[in-house]
C-alpha positions as semicolon CSV with decimal commas, in nm:
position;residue;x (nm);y (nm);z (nm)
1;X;6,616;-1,682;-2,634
2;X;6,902;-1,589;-2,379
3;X;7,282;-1,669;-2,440
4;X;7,274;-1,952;-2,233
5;X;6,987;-2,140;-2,349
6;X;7,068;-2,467;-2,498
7;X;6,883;-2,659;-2,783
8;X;6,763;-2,877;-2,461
9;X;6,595;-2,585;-2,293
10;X;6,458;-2,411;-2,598
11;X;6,263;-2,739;-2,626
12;X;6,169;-2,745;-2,289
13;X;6,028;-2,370;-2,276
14;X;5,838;-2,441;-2,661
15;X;5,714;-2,728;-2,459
16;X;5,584;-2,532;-2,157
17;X;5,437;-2,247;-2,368
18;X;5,304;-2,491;-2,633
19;X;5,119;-2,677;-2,287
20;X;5,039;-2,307;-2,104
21;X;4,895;-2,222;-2,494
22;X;4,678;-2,578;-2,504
23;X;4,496;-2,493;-2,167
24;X;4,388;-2,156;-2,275
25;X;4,275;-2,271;-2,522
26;X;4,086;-2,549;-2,333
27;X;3,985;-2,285;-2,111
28;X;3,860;-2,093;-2,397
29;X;3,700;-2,328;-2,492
30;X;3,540;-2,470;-2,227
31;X;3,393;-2,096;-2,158
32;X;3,290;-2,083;-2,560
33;X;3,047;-2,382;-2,445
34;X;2,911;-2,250;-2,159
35;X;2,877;-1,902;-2,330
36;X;2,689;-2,129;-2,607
37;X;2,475;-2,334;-2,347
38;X;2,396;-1,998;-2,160
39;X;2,238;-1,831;-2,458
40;X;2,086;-2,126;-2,551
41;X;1,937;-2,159;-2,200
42;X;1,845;-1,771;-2,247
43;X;1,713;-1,836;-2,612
44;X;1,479;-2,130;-2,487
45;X;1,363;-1,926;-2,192
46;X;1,273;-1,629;-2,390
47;X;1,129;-1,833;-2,617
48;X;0,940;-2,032;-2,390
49;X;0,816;-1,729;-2,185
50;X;0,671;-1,560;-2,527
51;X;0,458;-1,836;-2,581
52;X;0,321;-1,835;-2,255
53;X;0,276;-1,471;-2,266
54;X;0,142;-1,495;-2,611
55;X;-0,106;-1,793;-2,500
56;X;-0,216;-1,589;-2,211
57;X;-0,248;-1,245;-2,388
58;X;-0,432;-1,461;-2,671
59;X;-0,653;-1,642;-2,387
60;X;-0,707;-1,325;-2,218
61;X;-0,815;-1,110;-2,510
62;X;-1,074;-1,421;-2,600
63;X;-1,209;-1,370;-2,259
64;X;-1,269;-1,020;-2,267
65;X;-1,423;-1,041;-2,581
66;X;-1,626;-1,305;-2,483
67;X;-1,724;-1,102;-2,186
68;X;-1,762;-0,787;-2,398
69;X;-1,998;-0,957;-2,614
70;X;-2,218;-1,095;-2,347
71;X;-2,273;-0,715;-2,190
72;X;-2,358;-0,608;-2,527
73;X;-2,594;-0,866;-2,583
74;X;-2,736;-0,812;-2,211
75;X;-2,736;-0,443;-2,315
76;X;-2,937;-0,502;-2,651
77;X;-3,164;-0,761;-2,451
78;X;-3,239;-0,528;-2,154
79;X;-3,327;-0,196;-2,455
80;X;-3,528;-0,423;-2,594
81;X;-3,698;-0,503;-2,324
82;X;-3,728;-0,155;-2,179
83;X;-3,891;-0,049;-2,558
84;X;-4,099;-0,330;-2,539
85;X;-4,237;-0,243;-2,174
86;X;-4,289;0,109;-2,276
87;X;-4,479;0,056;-2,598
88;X;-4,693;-0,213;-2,441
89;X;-4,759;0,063;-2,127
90;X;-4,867;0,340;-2,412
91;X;-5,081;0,115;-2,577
92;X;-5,257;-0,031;-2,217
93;X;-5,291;0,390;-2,152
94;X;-5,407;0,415;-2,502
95;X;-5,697;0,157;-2,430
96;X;-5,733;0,261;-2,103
97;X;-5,786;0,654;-2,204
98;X;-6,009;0,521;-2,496
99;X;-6,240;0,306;-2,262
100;X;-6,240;0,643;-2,018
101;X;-6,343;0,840;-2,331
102;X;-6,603;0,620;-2,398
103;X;-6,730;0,636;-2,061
104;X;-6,721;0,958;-2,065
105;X;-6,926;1,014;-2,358
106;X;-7,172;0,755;-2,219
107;X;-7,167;0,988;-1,929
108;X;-7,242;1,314;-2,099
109;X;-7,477;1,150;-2,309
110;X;-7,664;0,970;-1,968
111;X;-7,604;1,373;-1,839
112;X;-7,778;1,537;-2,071
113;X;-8,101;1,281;-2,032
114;X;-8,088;1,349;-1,709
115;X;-8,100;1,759;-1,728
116;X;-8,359;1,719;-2,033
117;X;-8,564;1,531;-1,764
118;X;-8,446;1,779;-1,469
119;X;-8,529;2,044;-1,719
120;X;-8,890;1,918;-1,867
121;X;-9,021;1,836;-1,511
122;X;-8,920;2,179;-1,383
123;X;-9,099;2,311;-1,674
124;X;-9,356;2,141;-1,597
125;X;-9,362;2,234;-1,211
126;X;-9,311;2,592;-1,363
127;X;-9,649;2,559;-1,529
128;X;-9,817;2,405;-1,293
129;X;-9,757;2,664;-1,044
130;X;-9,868;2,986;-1,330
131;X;-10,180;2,737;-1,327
132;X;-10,224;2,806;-0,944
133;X;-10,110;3,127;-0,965
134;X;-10,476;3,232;-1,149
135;X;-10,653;2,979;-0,929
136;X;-10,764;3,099;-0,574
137;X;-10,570;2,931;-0,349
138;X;-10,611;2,794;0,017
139;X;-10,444;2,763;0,341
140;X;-10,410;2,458;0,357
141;X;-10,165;2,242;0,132
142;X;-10,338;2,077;-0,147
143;X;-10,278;1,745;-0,257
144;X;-10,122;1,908;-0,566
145;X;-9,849;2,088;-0,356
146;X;-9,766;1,784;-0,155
147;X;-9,669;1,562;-0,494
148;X;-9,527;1,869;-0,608
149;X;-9,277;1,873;-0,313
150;X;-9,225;1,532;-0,364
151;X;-9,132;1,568;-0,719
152;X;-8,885;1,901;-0,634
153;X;-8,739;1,658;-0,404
154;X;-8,727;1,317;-0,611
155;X;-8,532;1,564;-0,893
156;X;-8,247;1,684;-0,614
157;X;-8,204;1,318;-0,498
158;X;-8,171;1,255;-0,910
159;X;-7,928;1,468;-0,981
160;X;-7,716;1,383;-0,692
161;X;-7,587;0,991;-0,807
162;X;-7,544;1,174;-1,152
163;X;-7,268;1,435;-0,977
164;X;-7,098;1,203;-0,768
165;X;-7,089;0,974;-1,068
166;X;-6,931;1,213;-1,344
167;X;-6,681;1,320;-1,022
168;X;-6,578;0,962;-0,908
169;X;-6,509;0,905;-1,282
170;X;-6,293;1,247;-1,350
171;X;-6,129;1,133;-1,030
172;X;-6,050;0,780;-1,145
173;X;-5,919;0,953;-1,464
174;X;-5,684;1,224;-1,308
175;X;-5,539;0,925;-1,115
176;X;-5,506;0,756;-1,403
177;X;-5,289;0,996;-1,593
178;X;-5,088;1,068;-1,265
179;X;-5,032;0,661;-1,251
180;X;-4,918;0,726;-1,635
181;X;-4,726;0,959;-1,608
182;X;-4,555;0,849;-1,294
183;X;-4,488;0,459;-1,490
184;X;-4,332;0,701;-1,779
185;X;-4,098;0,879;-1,545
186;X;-3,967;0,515;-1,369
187;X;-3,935;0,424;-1,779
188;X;-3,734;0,709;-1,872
189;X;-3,518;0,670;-1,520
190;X;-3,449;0,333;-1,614
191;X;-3,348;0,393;-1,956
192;X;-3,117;0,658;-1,859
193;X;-2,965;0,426;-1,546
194;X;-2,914;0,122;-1,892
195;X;-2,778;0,381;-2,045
196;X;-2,512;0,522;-1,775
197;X;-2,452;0,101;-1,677
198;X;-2,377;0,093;-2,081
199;X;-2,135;0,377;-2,076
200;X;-1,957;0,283;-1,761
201;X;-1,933;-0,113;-1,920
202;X;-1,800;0,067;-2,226
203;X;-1,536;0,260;-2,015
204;X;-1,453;-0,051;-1,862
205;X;-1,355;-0,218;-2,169
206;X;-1,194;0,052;-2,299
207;X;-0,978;0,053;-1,969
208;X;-0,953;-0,286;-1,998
209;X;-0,824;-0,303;-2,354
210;X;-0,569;0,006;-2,255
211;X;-0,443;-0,278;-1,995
212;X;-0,356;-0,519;-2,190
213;X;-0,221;-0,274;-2,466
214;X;0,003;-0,182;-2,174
215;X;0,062;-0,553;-2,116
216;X;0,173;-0,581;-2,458
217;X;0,403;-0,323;-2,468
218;X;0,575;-0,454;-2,144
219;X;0,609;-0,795;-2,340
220;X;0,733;-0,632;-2,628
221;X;1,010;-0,405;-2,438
222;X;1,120;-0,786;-2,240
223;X;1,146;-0,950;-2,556
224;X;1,335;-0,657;-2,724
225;X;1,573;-0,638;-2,345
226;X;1,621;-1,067;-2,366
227;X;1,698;-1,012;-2,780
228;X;1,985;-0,749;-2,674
229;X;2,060;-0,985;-2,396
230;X;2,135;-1,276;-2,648
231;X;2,288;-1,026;-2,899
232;X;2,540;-0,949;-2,618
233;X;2,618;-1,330;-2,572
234;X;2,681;-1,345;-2,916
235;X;2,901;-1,093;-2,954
236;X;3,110;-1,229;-2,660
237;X;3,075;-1,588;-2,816
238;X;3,217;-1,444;-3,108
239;X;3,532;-1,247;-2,990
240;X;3,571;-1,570;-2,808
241;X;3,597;-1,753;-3,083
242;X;3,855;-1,496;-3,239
243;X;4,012;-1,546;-2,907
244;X;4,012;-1,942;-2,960
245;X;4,083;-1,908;-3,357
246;X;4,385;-1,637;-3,269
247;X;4,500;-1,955;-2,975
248;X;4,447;-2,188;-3,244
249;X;4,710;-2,015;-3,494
250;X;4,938;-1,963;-3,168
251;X;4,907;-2,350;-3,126
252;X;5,008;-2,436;-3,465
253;X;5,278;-2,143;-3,461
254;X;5,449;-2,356;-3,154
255;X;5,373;-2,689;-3,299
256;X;5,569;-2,585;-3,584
257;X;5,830;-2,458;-3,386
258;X;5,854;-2,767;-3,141
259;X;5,887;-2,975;-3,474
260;X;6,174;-2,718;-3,597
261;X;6,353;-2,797;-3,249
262;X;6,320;-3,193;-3,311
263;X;6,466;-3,159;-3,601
264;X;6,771;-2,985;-3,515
């Protein structure tokens, strides 16, 4: 206070610093509030935004594991199927090669008639011609030679269905192996294309679950950046409020003063 300040004009500059004192600390105030309805703003916001990104990591993951699910199920189904359609094509080969064996055999058996005949009638021809070999013989053919021809002949034409029958059926049974075999390879090719569609599903999902690990993460490094964001707000909202409790004191301090000056 100077040496020419009166009583009068102490009051008056209490008064002034008393009123400069009240609208800082209005001010203060008034920013304490906003400061409040920012981070409150910021809390609901974060807030909000982790439940959405909770909902849709939550609805997400339900979709890919629905999805994961139906390829494994398509995956077992289509196995299945490809076991099943490979044990019903060994047993149709099995039948197949047992009805060819029995064929065969019926073959052989029909085959071995058919020499024992070929082979009795030439034995018979044989003896037939030692009998003319003792027996003076002509110039002319006898009626003896002529059937004899005729049955030479009739045993060629016999044996002729016979070979072209046991050949047509080794034929029909060397295609069916190759037709076997060939069925066998598509099998195994189509296995092994399940199998590389399984592993490249299964990559999928694993790429797929990296994602929205990585997704995670992200939301989890936000909501740790917005929890230091509303730390900071708090920390400012406090040293306001030292601010406004240190304006308060200051306040009262001049209020007490003011009422020291009315008194004098």
């Amino acid at each position: 206070m100077s040496e020419n300040c009166t009583v009068q004009n102490c009051y008056q500059c209490l008064t002034n610093v008393f009123l400069n004192t009240s609208i800082r600390l209005n001010d203060c105030e008034n920013e304490k509030r906003r400061l409040e309805a920012q981070v409150q703003s910021e809390k609901a916001v974060a807030i909000q935004k982790e439940r959405e990104l909770q909902e849709q990591h939550a609805k997400e993951m339900i979709e890919k594991d629905s999805v994961i699910q139906e390829l494994e199920s398509k995956l077992v189904a289509s196995e299945e199927e490809s076991a099943r359609k490979i044990q019903e094509l060994q047993e149709q080969h099995g039948e197949k090669l047992s009805k060819k064996d029995l064929e065969i055999q019926q073959l052989e058996i029909k085959l071995a008639v058919a020499k024992k005949e070929i082979t009795d009638r030439t034995q018979e021809v044989q003896e037939q011609l030692e009998k003319m070999s003792v027996t003076p013989q002509s110039n002319e053919p006898t009626q003896f030679h002529i059937d004899l021809g005729k049955l030479y002949m009739a045993l060629q034409e016999a044996k002729k269905p016979q070979e072209a029958l046991i050949a047509a059926k080794d034929k029909e049974i060397e295609n069916l192996i190759e037709q076997h075999e060939e069925k066998l390879t598509a099998k195994d090719q189509e296995i092994t294309n399940i199998r590389e569609q399984h592993i490249s599903k299964i990559v999928a999902r694993d790429s797929e679950i990296q994602r929205l690990t990585e997704k995670v993460k992200n939301v989890d490094e936000r909501n740790e950046n917005q929890r230091k964001s509303i730390c900071h707000f708090r920390q400012k909202m406090l040293t306001k409020d030292q601010e406004v409790g240190a304006l308060k004191k200051r306040v009262a301090d001049l209020e007490a003063e003011l009422g020291d000056g009315r008194d004098v």
